[in-house]
N, CA and C atoms as a LAMMPS dump frame, in Angstrom:
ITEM: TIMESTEP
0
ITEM: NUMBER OF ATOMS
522
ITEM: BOX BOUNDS ff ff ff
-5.0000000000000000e+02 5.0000000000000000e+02
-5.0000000000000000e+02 5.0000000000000000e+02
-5.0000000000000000e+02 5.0000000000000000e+02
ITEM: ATOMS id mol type element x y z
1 1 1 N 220.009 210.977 139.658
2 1 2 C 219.055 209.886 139.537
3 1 3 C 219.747 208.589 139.153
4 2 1 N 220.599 208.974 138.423
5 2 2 C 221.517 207.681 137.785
6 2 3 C 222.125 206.716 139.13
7 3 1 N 222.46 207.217 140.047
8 3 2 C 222.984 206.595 141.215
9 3 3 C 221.638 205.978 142.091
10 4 1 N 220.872 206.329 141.883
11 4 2 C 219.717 206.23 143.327
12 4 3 C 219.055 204.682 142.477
13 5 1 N 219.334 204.467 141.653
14 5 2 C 218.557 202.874 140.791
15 5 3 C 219.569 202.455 140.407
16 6 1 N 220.524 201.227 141.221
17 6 2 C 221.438 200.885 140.663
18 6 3 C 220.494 199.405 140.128
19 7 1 N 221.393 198.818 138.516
20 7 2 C 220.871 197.546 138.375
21 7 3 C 219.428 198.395 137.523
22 8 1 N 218.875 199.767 137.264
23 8 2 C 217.354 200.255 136.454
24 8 3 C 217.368 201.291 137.289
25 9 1 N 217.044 202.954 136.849
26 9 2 C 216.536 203.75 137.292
27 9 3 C 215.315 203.891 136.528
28 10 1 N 214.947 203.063 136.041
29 10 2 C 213.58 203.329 135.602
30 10 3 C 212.742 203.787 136.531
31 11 1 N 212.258 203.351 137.851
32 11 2 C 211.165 203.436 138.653
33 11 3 C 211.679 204.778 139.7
34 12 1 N 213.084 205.11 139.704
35 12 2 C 213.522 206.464 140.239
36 12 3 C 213.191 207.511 139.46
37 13 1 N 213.37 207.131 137.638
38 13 2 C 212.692 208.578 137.478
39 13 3 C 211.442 208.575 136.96
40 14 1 N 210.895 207.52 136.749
41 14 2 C 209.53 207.818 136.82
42 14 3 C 208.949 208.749 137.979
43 15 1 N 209.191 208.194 139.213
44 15 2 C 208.982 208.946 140.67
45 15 3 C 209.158 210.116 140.569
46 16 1 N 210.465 211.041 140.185
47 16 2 C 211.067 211.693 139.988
48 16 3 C 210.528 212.478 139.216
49 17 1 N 210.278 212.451 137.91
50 17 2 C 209.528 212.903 136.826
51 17 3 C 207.938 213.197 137.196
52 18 1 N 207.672 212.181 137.029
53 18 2 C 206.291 212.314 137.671
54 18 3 C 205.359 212.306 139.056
55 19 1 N 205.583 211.943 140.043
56 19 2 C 205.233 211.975 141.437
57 19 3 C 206.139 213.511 142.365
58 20 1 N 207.466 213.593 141.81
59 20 2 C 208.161 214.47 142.908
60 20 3 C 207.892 215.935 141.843
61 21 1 N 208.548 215.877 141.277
62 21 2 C 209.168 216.933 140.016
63 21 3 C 207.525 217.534 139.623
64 22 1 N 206.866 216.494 139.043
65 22 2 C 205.436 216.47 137.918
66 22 3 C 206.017 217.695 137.451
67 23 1 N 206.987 216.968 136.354
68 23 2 C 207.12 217.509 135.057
69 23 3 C 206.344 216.814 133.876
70 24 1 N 205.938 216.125 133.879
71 24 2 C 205.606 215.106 133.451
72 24 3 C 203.945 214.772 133.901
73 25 1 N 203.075 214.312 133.11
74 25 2 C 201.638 213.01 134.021
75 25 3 C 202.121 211.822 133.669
76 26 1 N 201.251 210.534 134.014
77 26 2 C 201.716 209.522 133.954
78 26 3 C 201.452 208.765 132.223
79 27 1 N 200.649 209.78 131.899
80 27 2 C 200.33 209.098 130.317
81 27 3 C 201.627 209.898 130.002
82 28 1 N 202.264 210.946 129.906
83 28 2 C 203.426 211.575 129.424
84 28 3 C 204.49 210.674 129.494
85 29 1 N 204.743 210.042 130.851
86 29 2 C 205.399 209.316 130.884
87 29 3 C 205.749 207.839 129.903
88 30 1 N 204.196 207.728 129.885
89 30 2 C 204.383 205.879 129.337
90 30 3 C 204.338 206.384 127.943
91 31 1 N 204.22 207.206 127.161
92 31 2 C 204.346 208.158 125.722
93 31 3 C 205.82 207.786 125.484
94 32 1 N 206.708 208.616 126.461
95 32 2 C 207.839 209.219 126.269
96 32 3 C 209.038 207.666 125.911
97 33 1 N 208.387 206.857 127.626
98 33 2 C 208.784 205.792 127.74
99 33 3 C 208.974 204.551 126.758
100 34 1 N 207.901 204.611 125.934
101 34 2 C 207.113 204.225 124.765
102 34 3 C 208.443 204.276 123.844
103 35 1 N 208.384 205.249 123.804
104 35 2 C 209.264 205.874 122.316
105 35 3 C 210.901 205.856 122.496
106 36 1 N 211.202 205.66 123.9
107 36 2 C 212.497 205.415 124.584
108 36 3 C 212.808 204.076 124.251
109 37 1 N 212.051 203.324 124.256
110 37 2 C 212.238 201.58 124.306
111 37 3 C 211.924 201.147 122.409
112 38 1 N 211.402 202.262 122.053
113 38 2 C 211.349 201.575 120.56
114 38 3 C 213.279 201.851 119.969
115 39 1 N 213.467 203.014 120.362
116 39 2 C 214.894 203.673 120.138
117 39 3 C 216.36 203.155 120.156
118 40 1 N 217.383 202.509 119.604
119 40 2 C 218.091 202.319 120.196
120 40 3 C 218.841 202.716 120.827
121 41 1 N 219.605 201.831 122.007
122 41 2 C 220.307 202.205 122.722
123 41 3 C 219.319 202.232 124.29
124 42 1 N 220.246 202.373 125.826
125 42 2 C 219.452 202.108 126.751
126 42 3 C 218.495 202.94 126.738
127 43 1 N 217.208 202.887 127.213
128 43 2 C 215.594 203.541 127.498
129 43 3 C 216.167 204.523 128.043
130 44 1 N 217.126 204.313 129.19
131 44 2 C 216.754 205.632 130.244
132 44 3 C 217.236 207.17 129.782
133 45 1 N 218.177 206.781 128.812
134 45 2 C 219.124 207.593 128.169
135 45 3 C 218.412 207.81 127.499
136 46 1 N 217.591 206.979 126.597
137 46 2 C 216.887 207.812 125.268
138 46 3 C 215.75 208.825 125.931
139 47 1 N 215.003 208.448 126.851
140 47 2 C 213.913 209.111 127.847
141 47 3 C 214.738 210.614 127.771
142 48 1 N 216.096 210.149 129.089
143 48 2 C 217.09 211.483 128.901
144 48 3 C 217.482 212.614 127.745
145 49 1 N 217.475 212.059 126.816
146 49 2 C 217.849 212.762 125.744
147 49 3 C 216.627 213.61 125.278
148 50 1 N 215.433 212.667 125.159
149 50 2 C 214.03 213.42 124.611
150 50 3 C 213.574 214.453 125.748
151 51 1 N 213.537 214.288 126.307
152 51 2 C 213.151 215.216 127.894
153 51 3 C 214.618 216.594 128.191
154 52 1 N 215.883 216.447 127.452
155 52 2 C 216.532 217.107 127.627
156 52 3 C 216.727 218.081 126.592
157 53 1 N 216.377 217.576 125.351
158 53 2 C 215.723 218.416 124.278
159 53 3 C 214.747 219.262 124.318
160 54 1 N 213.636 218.635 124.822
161 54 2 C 212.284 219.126 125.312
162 54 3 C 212.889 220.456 125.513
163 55 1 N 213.692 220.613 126.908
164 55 2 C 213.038 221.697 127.519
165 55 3 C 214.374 222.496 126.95
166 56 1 N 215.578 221.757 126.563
167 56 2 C 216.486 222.896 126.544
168 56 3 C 217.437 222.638 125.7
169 57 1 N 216.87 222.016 124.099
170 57 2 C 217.321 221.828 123.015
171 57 3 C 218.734 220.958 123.112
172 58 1 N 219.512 220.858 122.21
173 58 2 C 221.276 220.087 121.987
174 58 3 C 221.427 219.979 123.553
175 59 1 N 221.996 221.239 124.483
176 59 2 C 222.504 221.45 125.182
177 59 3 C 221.945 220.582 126.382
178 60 1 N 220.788 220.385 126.359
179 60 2 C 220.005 219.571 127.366
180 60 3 C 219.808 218.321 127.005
181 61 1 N 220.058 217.965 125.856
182 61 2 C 220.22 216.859 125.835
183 61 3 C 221.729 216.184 126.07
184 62 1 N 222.693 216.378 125.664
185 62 2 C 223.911 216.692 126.067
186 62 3 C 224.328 216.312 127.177
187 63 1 N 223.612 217.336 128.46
188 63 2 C 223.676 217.744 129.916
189 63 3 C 222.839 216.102 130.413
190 64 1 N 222.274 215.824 129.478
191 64 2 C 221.279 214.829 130.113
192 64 3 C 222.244 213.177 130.12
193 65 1 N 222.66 212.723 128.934
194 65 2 C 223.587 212.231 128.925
195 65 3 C 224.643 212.275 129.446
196 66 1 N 225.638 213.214 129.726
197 66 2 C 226.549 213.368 130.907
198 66 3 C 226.264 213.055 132.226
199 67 1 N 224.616 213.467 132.657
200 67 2 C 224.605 213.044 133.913
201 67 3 C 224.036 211.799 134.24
202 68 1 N 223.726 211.286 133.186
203 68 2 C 223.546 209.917 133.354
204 68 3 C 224.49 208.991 132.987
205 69 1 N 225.572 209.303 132.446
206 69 2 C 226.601 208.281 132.447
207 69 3 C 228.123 208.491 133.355
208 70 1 N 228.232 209.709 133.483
209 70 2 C 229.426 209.938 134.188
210 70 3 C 229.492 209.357 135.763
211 71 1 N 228.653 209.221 136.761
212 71 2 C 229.171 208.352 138.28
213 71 3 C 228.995 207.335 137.497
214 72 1 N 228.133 206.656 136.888
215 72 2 C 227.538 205.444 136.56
216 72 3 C 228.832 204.581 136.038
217 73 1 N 229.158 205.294 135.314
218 73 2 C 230.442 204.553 134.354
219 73 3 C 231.709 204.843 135.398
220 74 1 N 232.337 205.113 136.159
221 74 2 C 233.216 205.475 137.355
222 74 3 C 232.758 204.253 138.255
223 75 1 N 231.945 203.84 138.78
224 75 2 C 231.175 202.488 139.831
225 75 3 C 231.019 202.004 138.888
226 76 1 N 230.681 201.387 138.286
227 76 2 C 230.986 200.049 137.476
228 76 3 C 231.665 199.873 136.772
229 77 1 N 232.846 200.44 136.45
230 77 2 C 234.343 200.301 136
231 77 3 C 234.57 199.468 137.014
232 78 1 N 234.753 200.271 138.312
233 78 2 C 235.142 199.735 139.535
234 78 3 C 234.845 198.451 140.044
235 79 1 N 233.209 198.299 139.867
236 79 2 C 232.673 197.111 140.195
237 79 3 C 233.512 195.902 139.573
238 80 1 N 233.324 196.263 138.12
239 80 2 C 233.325 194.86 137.113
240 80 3 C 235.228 194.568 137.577
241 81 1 N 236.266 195.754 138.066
242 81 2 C 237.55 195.018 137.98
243 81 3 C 236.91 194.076 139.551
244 82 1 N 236.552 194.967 140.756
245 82 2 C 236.353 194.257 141.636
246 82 3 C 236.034 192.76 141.367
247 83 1 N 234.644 192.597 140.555
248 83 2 C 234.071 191.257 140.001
249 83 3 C 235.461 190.245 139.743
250 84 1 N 235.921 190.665 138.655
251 84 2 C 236.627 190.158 138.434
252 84 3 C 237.581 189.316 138.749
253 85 1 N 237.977 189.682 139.779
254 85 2 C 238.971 189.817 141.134
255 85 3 C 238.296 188.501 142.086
256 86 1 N 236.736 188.675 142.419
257 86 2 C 236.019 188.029 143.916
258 86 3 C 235.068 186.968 142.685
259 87 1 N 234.516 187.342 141.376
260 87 2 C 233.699 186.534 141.09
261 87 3 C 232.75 184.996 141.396
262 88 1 N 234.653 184.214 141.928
263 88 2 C 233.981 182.813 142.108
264 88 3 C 233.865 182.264 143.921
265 89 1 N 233.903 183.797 144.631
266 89 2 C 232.943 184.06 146.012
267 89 3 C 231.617 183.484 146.073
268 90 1 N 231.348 181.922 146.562
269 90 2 C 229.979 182.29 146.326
270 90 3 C 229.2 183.882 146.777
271 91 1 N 229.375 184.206 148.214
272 91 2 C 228.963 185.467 148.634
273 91 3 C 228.491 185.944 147.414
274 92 1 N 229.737 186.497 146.683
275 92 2 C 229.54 187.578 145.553
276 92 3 C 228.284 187.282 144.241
277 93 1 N 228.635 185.475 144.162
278 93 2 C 227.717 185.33 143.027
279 93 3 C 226.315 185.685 143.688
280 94 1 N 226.245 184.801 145.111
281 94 2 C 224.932 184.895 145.355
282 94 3 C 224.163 186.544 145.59
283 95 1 N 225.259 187.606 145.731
284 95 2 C 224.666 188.964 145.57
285 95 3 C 224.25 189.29 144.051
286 96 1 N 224.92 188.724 143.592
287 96 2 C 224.598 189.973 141.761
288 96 3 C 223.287 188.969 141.645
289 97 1 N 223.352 187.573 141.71
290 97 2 C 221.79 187.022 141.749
291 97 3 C 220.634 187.688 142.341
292 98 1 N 220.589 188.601 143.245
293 98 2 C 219.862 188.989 144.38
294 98 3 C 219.708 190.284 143.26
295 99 1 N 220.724 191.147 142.682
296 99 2 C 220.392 192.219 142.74
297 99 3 C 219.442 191.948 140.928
298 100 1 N 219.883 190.764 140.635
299 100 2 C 218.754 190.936 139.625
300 100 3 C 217.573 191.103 139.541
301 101 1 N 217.353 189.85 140.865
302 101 2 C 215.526 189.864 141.251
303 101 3 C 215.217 191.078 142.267
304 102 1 N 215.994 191.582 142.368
305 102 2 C 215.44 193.012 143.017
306 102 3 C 214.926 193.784 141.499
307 103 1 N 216.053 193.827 140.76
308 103 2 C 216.002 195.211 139.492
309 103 3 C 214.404 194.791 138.628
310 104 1 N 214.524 193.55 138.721
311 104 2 C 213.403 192.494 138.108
312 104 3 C 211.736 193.589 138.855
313 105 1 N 211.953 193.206 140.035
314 105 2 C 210.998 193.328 140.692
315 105 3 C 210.39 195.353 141.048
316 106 1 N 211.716 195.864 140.435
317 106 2 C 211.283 197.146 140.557
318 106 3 C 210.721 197.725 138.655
319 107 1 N 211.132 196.869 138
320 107 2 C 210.387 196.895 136.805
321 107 3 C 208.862 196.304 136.804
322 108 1 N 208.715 195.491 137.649
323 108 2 C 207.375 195.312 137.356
324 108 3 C 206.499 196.292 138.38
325 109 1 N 206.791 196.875 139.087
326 109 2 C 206.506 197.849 139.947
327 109 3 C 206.29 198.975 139.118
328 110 1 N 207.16 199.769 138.345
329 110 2 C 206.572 200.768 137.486
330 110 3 C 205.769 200.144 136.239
331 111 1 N 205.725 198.865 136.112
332 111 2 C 204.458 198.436 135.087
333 111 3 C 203.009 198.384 135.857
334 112 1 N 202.966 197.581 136.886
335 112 2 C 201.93 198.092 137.52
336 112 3 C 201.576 199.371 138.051
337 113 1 N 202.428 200.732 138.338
338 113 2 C 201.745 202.003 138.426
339 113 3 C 201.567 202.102 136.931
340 114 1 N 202.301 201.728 135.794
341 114 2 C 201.762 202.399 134.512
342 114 3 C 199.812 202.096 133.942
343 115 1 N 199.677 200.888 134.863
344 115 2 C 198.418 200.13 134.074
345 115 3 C 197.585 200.965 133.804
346 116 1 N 197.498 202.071 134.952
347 116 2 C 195.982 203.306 134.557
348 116 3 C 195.787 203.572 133.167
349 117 1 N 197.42 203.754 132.667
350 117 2 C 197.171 204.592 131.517
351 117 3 C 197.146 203.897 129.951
352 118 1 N 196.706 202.523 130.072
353 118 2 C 196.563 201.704 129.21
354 118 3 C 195.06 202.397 129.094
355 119 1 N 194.086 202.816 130.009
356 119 2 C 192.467 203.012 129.513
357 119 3 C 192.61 204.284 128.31
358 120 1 N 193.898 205.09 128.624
359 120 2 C 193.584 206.346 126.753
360 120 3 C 194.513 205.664 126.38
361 121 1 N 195.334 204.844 125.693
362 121 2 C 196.293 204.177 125.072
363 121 3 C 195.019 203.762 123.855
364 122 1 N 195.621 204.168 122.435
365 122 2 C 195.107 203.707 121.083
366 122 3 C 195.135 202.637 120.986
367 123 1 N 195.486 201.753 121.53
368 123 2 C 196.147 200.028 121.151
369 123 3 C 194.639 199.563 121.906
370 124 1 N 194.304 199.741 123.043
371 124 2 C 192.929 199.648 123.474
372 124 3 C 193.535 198.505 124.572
373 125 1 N 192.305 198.153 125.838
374 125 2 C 192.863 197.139 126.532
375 125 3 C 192.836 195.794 126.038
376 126 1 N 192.003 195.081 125.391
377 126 2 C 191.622 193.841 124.944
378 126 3 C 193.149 193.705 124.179
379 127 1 N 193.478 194.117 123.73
380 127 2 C 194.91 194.08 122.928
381 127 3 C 195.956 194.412 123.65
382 128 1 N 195.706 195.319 124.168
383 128 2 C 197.497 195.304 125.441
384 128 3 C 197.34 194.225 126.239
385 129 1 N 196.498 193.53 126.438
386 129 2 C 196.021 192.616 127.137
387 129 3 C 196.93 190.934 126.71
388 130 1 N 196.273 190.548 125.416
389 130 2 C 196.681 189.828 124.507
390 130 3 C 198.766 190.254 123.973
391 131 1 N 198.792 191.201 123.435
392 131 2 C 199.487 191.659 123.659
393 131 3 C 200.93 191.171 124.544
394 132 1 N 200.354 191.383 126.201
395 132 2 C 201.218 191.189 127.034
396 132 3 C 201.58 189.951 127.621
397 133 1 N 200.439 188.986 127.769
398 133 2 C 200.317 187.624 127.808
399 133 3 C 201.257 187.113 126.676
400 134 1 N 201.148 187.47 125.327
401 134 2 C 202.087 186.929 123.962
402 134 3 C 203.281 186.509 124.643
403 135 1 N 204.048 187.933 125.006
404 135 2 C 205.587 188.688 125.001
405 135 3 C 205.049 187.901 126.331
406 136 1 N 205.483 187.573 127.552
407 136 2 C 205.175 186.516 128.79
408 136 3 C 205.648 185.068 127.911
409 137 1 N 204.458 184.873 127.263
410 137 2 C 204.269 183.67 126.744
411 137 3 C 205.699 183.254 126.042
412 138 1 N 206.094 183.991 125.371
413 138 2 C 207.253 184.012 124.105
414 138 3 C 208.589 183.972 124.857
415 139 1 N 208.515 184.723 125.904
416 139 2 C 209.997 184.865 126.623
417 139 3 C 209.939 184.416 127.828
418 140 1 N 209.19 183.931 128.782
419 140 2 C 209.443 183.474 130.024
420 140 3 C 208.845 181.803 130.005
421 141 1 N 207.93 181.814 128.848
422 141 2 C 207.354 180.234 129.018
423 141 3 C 208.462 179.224 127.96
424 142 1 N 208.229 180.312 127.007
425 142 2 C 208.459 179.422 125.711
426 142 3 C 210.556 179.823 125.723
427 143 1 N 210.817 180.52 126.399
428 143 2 C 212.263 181.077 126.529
429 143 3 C 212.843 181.07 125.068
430 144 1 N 211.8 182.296 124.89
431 144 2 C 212.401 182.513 123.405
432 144 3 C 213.399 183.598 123.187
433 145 1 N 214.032 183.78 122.454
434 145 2 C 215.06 185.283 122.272
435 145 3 C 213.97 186.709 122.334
436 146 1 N 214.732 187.771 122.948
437 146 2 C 213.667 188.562 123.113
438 146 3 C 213.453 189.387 121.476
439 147 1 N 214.746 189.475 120.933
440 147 2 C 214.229 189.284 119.044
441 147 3 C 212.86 189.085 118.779
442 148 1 N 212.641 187.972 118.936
443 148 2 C 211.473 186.781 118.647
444 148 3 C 210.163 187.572 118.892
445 149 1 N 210.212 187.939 120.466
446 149 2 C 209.036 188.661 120.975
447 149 3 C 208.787 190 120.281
448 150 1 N 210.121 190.941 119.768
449 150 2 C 210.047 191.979 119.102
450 150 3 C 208.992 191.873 117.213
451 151 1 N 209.632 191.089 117.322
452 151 2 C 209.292 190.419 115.973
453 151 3 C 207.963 190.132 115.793
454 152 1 N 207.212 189.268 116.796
455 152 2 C 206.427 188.525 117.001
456 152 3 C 204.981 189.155 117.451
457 153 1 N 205.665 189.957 118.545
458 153 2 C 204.714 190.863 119.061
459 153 3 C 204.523 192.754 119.042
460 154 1 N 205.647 193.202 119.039
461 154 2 C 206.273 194.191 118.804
462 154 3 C 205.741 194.917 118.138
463 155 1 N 206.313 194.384 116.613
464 155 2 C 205.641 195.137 115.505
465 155 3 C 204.599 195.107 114.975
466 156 1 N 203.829 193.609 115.422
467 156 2 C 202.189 193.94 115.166
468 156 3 C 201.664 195.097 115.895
469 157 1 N 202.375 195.244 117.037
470 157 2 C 201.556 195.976 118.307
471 157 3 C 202.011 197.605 117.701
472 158 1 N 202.836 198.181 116.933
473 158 2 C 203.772 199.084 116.483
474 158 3 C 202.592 199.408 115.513
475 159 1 N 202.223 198.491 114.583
476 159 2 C 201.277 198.513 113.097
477 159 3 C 199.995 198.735 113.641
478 160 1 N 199.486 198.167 114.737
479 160 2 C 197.966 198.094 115.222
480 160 3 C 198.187 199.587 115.92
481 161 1 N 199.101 200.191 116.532
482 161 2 C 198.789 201.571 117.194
483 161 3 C 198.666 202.196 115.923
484 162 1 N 199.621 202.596 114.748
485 162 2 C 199.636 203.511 114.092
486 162 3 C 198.246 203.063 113.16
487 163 1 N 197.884 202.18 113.301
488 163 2 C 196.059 202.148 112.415
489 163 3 C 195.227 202.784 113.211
490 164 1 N 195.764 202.925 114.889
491 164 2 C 194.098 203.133 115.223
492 164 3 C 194.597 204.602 115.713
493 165 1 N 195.563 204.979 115.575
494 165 2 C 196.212 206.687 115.493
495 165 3 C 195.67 207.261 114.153
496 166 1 N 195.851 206.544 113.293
497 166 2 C 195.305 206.855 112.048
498 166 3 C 193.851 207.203 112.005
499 167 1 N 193.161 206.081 112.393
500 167 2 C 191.489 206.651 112.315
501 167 3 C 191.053 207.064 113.248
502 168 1 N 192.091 207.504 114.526
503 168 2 C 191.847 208.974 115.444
504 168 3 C 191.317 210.161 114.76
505 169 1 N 192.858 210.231 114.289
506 169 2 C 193.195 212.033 113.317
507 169 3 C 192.009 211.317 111.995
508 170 1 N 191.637 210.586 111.426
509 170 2 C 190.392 210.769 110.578
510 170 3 C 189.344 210.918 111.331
511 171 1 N 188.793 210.418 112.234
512 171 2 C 187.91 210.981 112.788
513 171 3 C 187.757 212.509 113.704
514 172 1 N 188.791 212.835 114.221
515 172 2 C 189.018 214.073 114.283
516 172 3 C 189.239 215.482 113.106
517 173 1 N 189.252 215.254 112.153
518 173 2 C 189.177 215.59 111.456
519 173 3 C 188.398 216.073 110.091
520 174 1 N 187.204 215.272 110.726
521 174 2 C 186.051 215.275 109.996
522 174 3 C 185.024 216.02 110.558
């Protein structure tokens, strides 16, 4: 999978996970995904790691990491001496420009298949809503550090799930 999304395999293994494989539903996904992006270090790897645990403890997680970094790191070793080498090609610049707004454009592609599953999401829509407009607002209008947006929007949005997780399990519980 690591090879088939160069520049984000996000939207390969979503597919993958959920559409080919359905190991996974799509609320599983944006859960997992969720908790990948709070984590440090890259999402896809942390996804990898939790999903490789899942099913097959240390060892799968392990296995999961290896196969996501070993071609990956071999081609872009390669790339970056290549870069190095051709950088001030226009050709070349004007490709890695290209492949951003591609990678760009396949992230918002698995945000729009994720939207369904904002309707059982605790945060509720009126607030993922607000929410998402903020983080927009904060980093593409206002070109703020994405810090800022973490900060700003993040952890309210972090504090407002775990309140209304909270008076889930109280109301379930009663």
């Amino acid at each position: 999978m690591a090879l088939q999304g160069f520049g984000g395999v996000l939207t390969v293994v979503q597919r993958v996970l959920c559409e080919q494989k359905r190991w996974l539903t799509q609320t599983e996904f944006a859960e997992y995904w969720a908790v990948s992006q709070v984590l440090p270090g890259p999402n896809v790897v942390n996804l990898g790691i939790i999903l490789g645990d899942r099913y097959f403890g240390f060892r799968g997680a392990a296995v999961a990491i290896a196969g996501l970094f070993a071609a990956p790191l071999l081609i872009v070793s390669t790339l970056a001496i290549l870069y190095s080498h051709w950088s001030s090609v226009p050709m070349v610049a004007g490709a890695v420009k290209g492949m951003g707004a591609v990678a760009a454009g396949m992230i918002a592609a698995v945000g729009l298949k994720l939207i369904p599953t904002i309707r059982s999401s605790p945060v509720g829509v009126p607030i993922f809503i607000i929410a998402a407009l903020a983080t927009f607002g904060m980093v593409a209008l206002l070109r703020l550090p994405l810090i800022w947006a973490i900060a700003g929007v993040g952890i309210p949005a972090v504090l407002w799930t775990y309140h209304q997780l909270s008076q889930l399990q109280r109301t379930a519980s009663k």
